[in-house]
N, C-alpha and C positions, 0 to 999 in steps of 0.2 A: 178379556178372557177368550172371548170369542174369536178373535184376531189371531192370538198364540196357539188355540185348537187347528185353527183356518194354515195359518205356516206351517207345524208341525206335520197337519196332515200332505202338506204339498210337499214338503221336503223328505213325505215319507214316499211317496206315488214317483218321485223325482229317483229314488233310490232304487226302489223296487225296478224302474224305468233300465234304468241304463247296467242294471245286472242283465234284463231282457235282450239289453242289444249286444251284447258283448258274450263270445265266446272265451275262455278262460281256460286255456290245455297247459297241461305238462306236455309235452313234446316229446322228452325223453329226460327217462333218469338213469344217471351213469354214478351207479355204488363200486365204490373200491375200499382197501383196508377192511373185508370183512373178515378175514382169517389168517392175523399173521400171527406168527410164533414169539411166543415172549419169551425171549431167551434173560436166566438169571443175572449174568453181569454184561450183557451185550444189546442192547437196543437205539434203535435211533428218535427222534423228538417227533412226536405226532404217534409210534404205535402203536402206545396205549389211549389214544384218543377214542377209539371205535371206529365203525364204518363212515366212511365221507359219502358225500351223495351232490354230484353238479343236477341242478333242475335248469332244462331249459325249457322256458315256458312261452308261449303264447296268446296273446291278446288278438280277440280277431272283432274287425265290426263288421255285425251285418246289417247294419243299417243302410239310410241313404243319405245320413246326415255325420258329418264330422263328430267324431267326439275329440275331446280336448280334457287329457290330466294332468298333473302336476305332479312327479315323481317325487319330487325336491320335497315337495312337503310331505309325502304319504310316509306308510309304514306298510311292512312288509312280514307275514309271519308265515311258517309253517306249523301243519296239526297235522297229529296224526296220534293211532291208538295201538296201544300194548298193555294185551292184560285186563280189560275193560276200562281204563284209566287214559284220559286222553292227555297230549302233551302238545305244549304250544314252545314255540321257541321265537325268538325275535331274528331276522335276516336283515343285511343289508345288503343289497346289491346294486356296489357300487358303479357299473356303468349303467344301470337302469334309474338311478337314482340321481344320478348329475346331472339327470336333464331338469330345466323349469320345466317345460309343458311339452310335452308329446301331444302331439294332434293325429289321430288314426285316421284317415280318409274312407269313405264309406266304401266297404266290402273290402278293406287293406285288414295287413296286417301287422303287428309287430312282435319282434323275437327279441328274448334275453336270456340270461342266464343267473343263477346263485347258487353257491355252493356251502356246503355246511357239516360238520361234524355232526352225526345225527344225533348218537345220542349222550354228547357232552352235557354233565349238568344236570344228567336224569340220574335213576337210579337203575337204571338196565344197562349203565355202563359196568363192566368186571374189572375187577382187580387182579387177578390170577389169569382166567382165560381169554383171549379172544378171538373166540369163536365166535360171529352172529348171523351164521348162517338160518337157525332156528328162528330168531328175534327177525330177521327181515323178512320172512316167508308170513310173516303175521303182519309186521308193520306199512310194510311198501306198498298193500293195497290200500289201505288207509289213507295214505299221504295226500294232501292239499295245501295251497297255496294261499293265501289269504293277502288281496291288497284292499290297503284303505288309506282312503283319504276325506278330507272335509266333506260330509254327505253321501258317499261311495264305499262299497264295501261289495269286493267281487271273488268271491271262490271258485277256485279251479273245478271241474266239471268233472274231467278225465285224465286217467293215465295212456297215451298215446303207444310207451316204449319202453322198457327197461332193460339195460345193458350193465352186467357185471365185468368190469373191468379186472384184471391183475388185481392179485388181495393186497400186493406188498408198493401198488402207487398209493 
């Protein structure tokens, strides 16, 4: 029993660890699709999806030691809150994910990006309007990045940027 207290607590100092060394930014988020016209017998495929949002994020270490992940295994979510009710969604981002092991060099950095229909699948998605100019001026500050993998679990920090794109890309 002693032994499983004794791991547990190391793998928990080991987590706690390497959230410390690691900076975890949004970089910039680039929302589009927040206001197009739903016309009655004329639309194209995606405009009733909602607003799309590209995160390009940032992994920085500020250590002096290597750190080393494994994309290929982890998982990838965004949160964020509307309405007092938080929402999680699953992401994958496929070139950040095709790697086995990303190794960060101490004081390096790494950049990626994911993109996602924000709010497919929730219930702040409309059926008649879309408009979500309202719903984003609540939601966007909200927004985090969540990666995990075997022992690791690192939330993004900050919003660095946000740029509204054309409502009708």
């Amino acid at each position: 029993m002693k032994i499983k207290y004794i791991f547990v607590s190391i793998a928990t100092i080991m987590c706690l660890n390497i959230n410390a060394q690691f900076i975890f930014s949004l970089k910039n988020l680039k929302v589009s699709k927040i206001n197009i016209p739903i016309l009655k017998d004329h639309y194209r495929e995606g405009d009733t999806d909602g607003p799309f949002i590209q995160m390009f994020f940032v992994l920085r270490n500020n250590t002096d030691s290597i750190i080393k992940l494994h994309p290929s295994k982890s998982e990838m979510e965004i949160e964020f809150k509307y309405k007092r009710k938080t929402y999680y969604q699953n992401l994958i981002p496929v070139i950040f994910m095709e790697k086995e092991i990303l190794s960060i060099s101490p004081h390096q950095q790494y950049e990626s990006f994911v993109g996602v229909d924000l709010f497919l699948g929730t219930s702040i998605l409309k059926e008649k309007n879309n408009d979500y100019r309202i719903e984003l001026l609540e939601v966007l500050p909200t927004i985090k990045l969540i990666y995990k993998e075997k022992g690791i679990k690192v939330i993004s920090s900050e919003i660095l940027d946000v740029e509204v794109i054309d409502g009708k890309e």
